[in-house]
C-alpha positions in Angstrom: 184.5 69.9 236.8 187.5 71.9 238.3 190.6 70.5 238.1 191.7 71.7 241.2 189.1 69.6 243.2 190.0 66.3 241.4 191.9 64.3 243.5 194.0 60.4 242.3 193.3 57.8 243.6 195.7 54.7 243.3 194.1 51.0 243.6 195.8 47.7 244.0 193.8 44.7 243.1 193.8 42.7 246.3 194.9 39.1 244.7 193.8 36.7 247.5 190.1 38.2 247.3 190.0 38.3 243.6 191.4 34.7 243.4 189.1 33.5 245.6 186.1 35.0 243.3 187.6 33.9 240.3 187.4 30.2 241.7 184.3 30.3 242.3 183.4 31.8 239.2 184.9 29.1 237.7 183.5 26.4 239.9 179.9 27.8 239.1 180.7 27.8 235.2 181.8 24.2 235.3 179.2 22.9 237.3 176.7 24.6 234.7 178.6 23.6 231.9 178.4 19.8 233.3 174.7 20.3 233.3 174.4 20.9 229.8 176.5 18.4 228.8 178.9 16.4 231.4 181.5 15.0 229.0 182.8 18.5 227.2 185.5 19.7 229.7 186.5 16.2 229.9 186.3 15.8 226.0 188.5 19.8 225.9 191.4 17.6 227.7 192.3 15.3 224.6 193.0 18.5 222.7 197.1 18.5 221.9 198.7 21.3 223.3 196.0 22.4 225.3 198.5 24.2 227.5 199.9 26.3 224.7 196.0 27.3 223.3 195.7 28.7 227.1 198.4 30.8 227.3 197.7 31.8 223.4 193.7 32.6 224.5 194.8 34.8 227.6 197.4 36.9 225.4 194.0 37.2 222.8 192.4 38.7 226.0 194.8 40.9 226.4 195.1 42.3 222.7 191.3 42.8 222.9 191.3 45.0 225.6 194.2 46.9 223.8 190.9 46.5 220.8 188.6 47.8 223.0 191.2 50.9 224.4 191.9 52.1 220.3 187.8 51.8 219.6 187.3 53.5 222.2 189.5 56.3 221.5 193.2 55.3 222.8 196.4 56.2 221.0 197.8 52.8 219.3 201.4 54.2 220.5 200.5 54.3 224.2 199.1 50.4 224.3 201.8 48.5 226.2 201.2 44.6 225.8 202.8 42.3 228.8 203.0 39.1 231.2 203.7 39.2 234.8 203.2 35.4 235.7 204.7 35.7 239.1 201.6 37.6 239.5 199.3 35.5 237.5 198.7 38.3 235.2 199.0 38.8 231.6 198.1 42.7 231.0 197.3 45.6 228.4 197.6 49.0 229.7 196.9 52.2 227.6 199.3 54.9 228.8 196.9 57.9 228.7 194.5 58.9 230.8 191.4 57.5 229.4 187.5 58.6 229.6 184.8 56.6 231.2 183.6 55.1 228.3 187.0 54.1 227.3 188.1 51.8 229.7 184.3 50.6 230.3 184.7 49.4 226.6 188.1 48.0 227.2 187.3 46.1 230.1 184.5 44.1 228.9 185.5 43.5 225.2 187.6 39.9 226.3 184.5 38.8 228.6 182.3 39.7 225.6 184.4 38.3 222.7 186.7 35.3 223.8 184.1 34.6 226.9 180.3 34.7 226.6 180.0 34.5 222.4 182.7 31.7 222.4 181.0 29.7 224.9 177.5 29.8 223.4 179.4 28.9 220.1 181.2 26.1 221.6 178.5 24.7 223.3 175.9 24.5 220.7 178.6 23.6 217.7 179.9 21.0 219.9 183.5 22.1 220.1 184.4 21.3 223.7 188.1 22.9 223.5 186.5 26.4 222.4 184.0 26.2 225.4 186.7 25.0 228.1 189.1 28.0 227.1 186.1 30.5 227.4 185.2 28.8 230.8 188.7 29.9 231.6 188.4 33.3 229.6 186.0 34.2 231.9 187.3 33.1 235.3 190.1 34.9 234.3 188.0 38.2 233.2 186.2 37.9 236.8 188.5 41.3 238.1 187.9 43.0 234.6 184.0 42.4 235.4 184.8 43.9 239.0 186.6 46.6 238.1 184.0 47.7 235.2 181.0 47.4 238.0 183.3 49.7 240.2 184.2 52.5 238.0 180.4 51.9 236.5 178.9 53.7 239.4 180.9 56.6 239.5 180.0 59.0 237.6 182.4 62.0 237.2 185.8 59.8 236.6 188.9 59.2 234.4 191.0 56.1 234.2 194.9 55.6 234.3 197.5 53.3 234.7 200.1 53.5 237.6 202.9 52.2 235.8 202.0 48.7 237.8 200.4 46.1 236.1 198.5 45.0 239.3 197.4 48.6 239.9 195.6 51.5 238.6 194.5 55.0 239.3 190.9 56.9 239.0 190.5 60.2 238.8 187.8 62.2 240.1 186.0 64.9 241.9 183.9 62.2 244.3 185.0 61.0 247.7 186.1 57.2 246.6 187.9 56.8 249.7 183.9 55.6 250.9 183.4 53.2 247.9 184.8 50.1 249.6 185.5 47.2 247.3 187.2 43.6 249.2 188.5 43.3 245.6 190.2 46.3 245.7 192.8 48.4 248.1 193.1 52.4 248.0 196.7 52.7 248.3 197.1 56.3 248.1 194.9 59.3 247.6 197.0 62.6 246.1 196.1 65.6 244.2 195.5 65.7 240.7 198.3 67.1 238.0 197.8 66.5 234.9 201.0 66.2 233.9 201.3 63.0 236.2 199.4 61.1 233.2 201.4 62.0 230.4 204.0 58.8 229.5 206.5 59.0 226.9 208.9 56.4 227.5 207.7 52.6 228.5 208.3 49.5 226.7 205.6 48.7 224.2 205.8 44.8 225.5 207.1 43.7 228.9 207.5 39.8 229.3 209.3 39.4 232.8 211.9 36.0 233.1 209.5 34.5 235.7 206.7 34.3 232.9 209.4 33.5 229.6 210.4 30.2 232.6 206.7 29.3 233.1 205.6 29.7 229.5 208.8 27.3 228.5 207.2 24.6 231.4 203.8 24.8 229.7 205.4 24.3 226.6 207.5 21.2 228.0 204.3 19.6 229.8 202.3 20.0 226.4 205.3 17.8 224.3 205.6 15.5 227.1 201.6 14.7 227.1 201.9 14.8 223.5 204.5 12.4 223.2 203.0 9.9 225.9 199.7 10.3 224.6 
């Protein structure tokens, strides 16, 4: 594969779409959940701090895709751990361009891990907090599940971030610009330099205020139900 006739192509997840996927992902998981037995969300609720255990399990997503990027072959120096709440996004990026196989690994470790094993676990140990965090684990790794389907089919490609948490860039010698996703906008097509995807200097963890003000609010509501409870 030339380098020459490689060509970068930037992606932004489109957030309405994927929102509206990950809704229904969740709806179907609660309606099957209910099936199997109707009082364990309900049951998840009386858990203290519930709140906190969220925002706790989505950060454990995150640090198992950084699991997934160093397994797979990613520097640990180049994993950047970080919260953009405005956007509704907690996020791991690996700042190196990455093989196939690398970011197919990283992508599905949290849906594997924190999602499918932890469900089955908390369903048939009867530990209904466990299996309403992986209902939400795996709402929330809907786009990660998109995005590995995606970059599944292609199959000369190489995987980088943008620098944007919402965003990311693939690399490759196919015509993308025809594989239309609704999840996912091409926002720019450019040639490939190899030098574009070396990073030196980022912050290794990136909390914005937005997501230090909602974190403190989830932290309030949990003390507040605690203490009226």
């Amino acid at each position: 594969m030339k380098t020459s006739n490689k060509k970068a192509y930037v992606f932004k997840m489109n957030i309405t779409t994927a929102s509206i996927f990950s809704i229904v992902v969740f709806l179907l998981l609660v309606f099957v959940t209910t099936l199997i037995d109707g009082a364990t969300l309900f049951k998840a609720y009386q858990t203290p701090f519930l709140l906190c255990l969220l925002v706790g399990y989505f950060f454990l997503h995150e640090l198992l895709h950084g699991v997934g990027f160093v397994l797979a072959g990613s520097k640990l120096k180049n994993i950047k751990l970080g919260a953009a709440l405005e956007k509704g996004i907690f996020y791991c990026m690996s700042y190196q361009e990455l093989t196939k196989k690398n970011i197919l690994i990283s992508l599905q470790m949290p849906f594997m891990v924190i999602g499918v094993i932890t469900y089955v676990i908390g369903i048939v140990f009867n530990i209904p907090v466990l299996t309403w965090l992986s209902v939400l684990n795996i709402m929330g790794a809907s786009m990660d599940l998109v995005m590995f389907f995606y970059i599944l089919r292609i199959k000369n490609v190489t995987y980088s971030e943008s620098g944007e948490p919402d965003e990311f860039v693939l690399i490759s010698n196919e015509d993308l610009s025809k594989r239309k996703s609704i999840f996912l906008k091409l926002k720019e097509t450019k040639d490939y330099k190899k030098e574009d995807y070396i990073f030196k200097d980022f912050k290794r963890i990136e909390i914005s205020k937005a997501s230090w003000i909602v974190i403190l609010i989830l932290i309030s509501l949990d003390l507040v139900t605690l203490l009226l409870g």
